[in-house]
C-alpha positions in Angstrom: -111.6 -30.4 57.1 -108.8 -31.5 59.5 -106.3 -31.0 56.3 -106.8 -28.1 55.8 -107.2 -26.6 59.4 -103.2 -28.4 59.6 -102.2 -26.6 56.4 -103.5 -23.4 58.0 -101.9 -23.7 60.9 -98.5 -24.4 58.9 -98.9 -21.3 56.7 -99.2 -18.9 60.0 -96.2 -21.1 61.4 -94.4 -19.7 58.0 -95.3 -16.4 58.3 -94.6 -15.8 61.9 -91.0 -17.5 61.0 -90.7 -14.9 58.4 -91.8 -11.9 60.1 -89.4 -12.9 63.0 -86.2 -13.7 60.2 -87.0 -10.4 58.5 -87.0 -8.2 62.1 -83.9 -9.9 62.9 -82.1 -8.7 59.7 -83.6 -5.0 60.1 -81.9 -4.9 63.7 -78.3 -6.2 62.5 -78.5 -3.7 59.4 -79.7 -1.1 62.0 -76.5 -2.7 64.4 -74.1 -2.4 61.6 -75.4 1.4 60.9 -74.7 2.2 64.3 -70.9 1.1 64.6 -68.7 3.8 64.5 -65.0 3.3 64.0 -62.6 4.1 66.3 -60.5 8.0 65.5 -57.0 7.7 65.8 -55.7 11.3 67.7 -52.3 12.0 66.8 -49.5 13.5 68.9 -49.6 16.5 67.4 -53.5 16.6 67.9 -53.0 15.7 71.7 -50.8 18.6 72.1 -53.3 21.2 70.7 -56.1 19.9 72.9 -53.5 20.2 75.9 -52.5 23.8 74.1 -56.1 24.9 74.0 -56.9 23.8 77.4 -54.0 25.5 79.0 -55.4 29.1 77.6 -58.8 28.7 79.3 -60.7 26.6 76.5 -63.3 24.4 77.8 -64.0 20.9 77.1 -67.2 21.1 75.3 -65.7 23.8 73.2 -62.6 21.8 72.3 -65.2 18.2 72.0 -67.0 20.4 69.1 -64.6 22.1 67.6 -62.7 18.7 67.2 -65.6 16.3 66.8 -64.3 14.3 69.3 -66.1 12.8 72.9 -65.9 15.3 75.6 -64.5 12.1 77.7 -61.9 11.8 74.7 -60.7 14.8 76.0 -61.0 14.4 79.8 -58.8 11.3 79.3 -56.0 13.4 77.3 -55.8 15.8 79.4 -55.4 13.3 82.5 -52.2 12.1 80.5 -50.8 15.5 80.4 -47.7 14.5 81.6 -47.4 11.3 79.4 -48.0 13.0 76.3 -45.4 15.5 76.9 -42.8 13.5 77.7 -43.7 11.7 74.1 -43.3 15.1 73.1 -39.9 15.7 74.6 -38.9 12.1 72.7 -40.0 13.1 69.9 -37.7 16.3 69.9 -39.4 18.7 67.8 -40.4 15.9 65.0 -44.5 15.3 65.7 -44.8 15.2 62.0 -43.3 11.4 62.5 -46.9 10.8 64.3 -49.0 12.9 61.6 -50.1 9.2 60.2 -51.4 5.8 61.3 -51.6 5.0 65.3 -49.7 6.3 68.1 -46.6 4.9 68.9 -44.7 4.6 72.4 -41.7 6.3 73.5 -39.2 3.9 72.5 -40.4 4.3 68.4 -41.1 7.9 68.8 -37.3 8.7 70.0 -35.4 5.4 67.6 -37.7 7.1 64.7 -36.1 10.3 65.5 -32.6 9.4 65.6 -32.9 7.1 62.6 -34.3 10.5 60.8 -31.1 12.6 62.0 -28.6 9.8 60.6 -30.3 9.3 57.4 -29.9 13.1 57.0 -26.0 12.7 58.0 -25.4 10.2 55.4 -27.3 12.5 53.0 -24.6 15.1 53.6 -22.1 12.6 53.2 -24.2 11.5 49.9 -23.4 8.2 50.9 -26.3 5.3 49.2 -28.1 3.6 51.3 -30.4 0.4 50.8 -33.6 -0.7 52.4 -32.3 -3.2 54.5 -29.5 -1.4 55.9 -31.7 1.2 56.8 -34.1 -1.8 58.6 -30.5 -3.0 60.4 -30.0 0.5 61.8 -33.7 0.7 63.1 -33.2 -2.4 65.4 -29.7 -1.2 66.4 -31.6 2.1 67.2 -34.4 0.5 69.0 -32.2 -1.7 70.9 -30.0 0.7 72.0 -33.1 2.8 72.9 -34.6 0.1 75.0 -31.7 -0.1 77.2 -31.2 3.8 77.8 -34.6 3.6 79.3 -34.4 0.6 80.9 -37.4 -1.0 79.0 -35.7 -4.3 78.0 -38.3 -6.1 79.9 -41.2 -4.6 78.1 -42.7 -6.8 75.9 -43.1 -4.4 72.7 -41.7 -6.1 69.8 -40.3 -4.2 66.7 -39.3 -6.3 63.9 -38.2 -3.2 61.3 -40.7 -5.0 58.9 -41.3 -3.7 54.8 -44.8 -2.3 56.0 -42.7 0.0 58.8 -39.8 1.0 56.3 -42.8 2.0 53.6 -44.6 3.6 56.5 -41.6 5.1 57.8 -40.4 6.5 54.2 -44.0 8.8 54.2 -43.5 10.1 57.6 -39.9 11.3 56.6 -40.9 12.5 53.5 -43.7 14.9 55.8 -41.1 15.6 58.1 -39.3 17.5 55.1 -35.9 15.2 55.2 -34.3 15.0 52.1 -35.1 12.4 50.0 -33.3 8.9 50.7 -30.1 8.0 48.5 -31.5 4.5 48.1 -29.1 1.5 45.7 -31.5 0.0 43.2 -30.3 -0.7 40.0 -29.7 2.4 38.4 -27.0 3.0 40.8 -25.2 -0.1 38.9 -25.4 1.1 35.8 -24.0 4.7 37.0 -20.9 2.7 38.0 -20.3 0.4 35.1 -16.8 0.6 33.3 -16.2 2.3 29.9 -14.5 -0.3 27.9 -11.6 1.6 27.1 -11.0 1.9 31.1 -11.5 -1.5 31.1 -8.6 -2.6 29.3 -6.4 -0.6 31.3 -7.4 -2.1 34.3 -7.5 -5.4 33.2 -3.7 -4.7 32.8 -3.1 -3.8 36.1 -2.0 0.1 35.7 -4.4 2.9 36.2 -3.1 5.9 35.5 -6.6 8.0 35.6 -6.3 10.4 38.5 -10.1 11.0 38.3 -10.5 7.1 38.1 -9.2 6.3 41.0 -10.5 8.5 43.2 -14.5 7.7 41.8 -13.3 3.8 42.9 -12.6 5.3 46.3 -16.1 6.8 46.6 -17.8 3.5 45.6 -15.7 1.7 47.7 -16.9 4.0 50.7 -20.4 3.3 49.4 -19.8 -0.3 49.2 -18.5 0.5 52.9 -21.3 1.9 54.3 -24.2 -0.2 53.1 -22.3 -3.4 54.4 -21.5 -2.4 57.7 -24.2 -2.1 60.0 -21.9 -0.8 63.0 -22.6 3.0 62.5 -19.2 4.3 64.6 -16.9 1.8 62.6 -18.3 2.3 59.2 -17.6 6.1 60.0 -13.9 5.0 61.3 -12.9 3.2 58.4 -14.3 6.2 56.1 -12.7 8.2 57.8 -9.3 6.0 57.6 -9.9 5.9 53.9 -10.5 9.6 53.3 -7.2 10.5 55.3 -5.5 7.4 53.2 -6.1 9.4 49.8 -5.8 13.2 50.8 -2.9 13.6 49.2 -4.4 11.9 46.0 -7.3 14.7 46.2 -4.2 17.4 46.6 -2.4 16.3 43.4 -5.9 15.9 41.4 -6.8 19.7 42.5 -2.7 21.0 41.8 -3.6 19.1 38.3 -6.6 20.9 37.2 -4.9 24.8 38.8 -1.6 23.4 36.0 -4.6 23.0 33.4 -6.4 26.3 34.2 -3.0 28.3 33.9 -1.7 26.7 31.1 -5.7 27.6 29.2 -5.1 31.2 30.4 -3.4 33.9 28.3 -0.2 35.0 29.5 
């Protein structure tokens, strides 16, 4: 009798436990349902709640419309100032902020100047590679830093792959050109016919057009070593001066060719 009254009492000891196991995974499933994950408000966003509010829009109207927390929108409108001066950086490019977090000043404004040169060495059609277009992002942010006096601040910006590939989607938004990147098509557009070859293997080049092709890779080959921006452009500049007259005869050749294909 004493048995069994113990092997009862262990049962309801194994039920309770279960009961108590099984209410304790109902509240962390219930827990987990509950976590919401955090919204990330662009610039752009910020700028229309501050937009909507400055033409009479209240908060509860702007919290709805927006799905957002009517103290989400108390606290961006107490950092009017803040956000427009991020504006002002930014210079007219919020679609740089249209993905992923907000960034601070410093990115906004070397994101922006990074965006204007790769469009200048677009016009130029000058080829650029990944990792001189990672060099001239720290020179960019650098050079940022110290314009604002920020060299103390401990942000960190290592120009990493995950930035560039990042980067390269909020350019492509912005509606820049697409980038003249080097990969290894560009090699094959510049190998040698083997006829050309020979004749430069024997030291005389006598191909007008040749010569000045070699000049344009050579300025390629110019720009994606140099990482100093202002004497790259020097240098190209040099070299362009170097072989104007070169670029005079080749256009006096083909006018000689067009005349002579003319009827008199």
């Amino acid at each position: 009798m004493l048995h069994s009254f113990q092997n009862g009492n262990k049962s309801k000891r194994r039920n309770c436990a279960g009961r108590m196991e099984a209410g304790k995974r109902e509240n962390s499933t219930d827990y987990n349902r509950s976590i919401k994950r955090r919204k990330t408000i662009t610039l752009a966003q910020k700028v229309d709640i501050l937009n909507r509010k400055a033409r009479g829009d209240k908060n509860c109207m702007i919290s709805r419309d927006l799905d957002l927390h009517e103290a989400t929108i108390r606290r961006i409108i107490s950092r009017k100032d803040q956000i427009m001066e991020k504006c002002k950086a930014a210079s007219g490019c919020l679609a740089l902020q249209s993905h992923g977090r907000n960034r601070s000043l410093c990115m906004i404004r070397m994101e922006h100047l990074l965006s204007l040169w790769i469009e200048e060495c677009n016009k130029k059609e000058l080829v650029l590679r990944r990792q001189t277009v990672q060099a001239k992002a720290l020179q960019l942010f650098s050079q940022v830093r110290k314009e604002r006096n920020e060299t103390k601040s401990k942000e960190t910006f290592s120009a990493s792959k995950g930035w560039y590939s990042g980067f390269m989607k909020r350019l492509k938004s912005q509606g820049v050109a697409k980038l003249r990147e080097a990969d290894s098509t560009n090699d094959a557009a510049t190998e040698v016919p083997e006829g050309k070859a020979k004749t430069r293997k024997s030291g005389r080049i006598d191909d007008l057009e040749e010569i000045l092709s070699m000049v344009e890779v050579l300025k390629q080959k110019i720009a994606n070593a140099d990482y100093d921006d202002v004497r790259c452009m020097k240098v190209i500049q040099e070299v362009d001066k170097a072989f104007l007259p070169y670029k005079r005869m080749r256009k006096e050749k083909k006018k000689i060719k067009v005349e002579q294909i003319l009827p008199d």
